[in-house]
Kinemage of the C-alpha trace (Angstrom):
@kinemage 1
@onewidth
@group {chain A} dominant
@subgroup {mainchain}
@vectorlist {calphas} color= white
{ca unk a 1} P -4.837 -20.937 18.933
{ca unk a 2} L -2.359 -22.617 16.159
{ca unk a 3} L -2.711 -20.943 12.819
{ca unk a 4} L -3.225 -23.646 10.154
{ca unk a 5} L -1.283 -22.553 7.327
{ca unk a 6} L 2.339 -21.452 9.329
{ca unk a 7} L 1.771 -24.046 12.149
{ca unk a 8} L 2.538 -21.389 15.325
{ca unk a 9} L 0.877 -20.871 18.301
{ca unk a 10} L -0.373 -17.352 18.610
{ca unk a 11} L -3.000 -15.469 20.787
{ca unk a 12} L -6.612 -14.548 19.868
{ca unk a 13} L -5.705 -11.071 19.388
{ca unk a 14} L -3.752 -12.025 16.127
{ca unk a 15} L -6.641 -13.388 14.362
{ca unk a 16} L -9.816 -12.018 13.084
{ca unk a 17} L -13.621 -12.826 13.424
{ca unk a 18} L -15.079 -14.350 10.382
{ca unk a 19} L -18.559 -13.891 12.002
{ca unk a 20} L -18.712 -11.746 15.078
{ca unk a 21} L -22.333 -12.411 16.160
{ca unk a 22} L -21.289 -16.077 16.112
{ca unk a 23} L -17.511 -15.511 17.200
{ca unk a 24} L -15.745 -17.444 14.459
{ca unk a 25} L -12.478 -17.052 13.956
{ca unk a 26} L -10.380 -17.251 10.826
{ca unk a 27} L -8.394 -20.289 10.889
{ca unk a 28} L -5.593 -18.416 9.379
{ca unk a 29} L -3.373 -15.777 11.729
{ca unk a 30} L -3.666 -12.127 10.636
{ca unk a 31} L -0.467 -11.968 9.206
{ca unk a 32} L -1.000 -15.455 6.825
{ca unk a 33} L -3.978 -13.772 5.920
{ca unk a 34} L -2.597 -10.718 4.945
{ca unk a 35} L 0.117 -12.843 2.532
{ca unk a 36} L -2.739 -15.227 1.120
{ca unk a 37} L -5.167 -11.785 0.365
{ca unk a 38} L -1.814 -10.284 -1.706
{ca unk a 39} L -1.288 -13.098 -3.495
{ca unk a 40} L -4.664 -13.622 -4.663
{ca unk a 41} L -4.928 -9.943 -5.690
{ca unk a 42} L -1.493 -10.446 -8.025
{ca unk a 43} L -3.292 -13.709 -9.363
{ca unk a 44} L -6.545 -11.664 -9.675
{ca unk a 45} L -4.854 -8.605 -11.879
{ca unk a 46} L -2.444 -10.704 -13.876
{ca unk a 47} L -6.040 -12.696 -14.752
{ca unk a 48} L -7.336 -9.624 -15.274
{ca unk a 49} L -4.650 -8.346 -17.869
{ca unk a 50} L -4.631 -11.499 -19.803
{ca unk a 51} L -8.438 -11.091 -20.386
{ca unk a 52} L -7.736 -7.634 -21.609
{ca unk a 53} L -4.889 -8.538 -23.648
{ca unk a 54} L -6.950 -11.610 -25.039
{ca unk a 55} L -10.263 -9.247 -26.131
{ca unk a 56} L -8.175 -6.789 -28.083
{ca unk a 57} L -6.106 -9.815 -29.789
{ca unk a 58} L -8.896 -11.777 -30.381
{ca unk a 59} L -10.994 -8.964 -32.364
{ca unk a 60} L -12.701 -10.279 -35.517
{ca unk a 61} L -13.971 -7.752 -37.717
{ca unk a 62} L -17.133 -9.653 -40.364
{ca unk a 63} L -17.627 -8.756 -43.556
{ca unk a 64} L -21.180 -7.103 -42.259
{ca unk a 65} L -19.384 -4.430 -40.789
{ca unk a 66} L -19.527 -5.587 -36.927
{ca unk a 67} L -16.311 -5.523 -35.233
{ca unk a 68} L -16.314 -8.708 -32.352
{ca unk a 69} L -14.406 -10.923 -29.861
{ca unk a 70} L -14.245 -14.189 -30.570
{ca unk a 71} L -12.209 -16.391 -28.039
{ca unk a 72} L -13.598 -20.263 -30.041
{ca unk a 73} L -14.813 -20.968 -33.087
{ca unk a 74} L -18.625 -21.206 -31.318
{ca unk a 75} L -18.586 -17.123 -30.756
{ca unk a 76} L -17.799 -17.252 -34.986
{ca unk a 77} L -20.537 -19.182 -35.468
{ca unk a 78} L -22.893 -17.838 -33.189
{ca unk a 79} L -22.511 -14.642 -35.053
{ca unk a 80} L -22.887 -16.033 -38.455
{ca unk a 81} L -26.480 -17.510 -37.374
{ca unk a 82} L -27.476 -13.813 -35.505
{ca unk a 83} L -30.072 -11.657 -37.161
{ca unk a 84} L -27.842 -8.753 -37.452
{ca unk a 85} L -25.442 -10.403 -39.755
{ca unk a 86} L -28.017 -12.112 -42.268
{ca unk a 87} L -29.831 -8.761 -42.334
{ca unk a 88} L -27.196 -6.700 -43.189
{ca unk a 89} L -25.985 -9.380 -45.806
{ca unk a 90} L -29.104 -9.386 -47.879
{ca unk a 91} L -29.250 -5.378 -47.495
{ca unk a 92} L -25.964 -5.451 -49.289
{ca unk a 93} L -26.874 -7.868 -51.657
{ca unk a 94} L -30.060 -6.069 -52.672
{ca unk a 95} L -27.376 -2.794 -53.546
């Protein structure tokens, strides 16, 4: 069977069953697999870390006392129009 991603012949026992009942094989070789599977983990974690690093950036802290993220100005407004925020407004008014 030729692996489709580094164009070599090589013999069923390098490649996997997607579906055993059915006996489908990967179309990749074991070994391209292996390389493709790493690389989407590094993608997956640097993703991953940039999210992170993006929520603790992006923390917006409202005059009501509630500490959020807010990644576009929608989450800003989203939290002006919440019940939480006009109630604790008019509480602090009232005072």
């Amino acid at each position: 069977m030729q692996c489709t991603k580094c164009d070599k012949r090589k013999a069923l026992t390098e490649y996997s069953f997607k579906n055993e009942e059915e006996k489908i094989y990967y179309l990749y070789c074991d070994s391209c697999r292996n390389e493709s599977q790493q690389t989407q983990k590094k993608y997956k974690e640097k993703a991953m870390e940039n999210y992170n690093l993006n929520k603790t950036i992006n923390k917006i802290e409202c005059s009501c006392g509630i500490t959020y993220v807010s990644y576009r100005n929608f989450h800003m407004i989203r939290h002006i129009n919440s019940k939480k925020h006009k109630q604790s407004l008019e509480i602090k008014i009232k005072i």
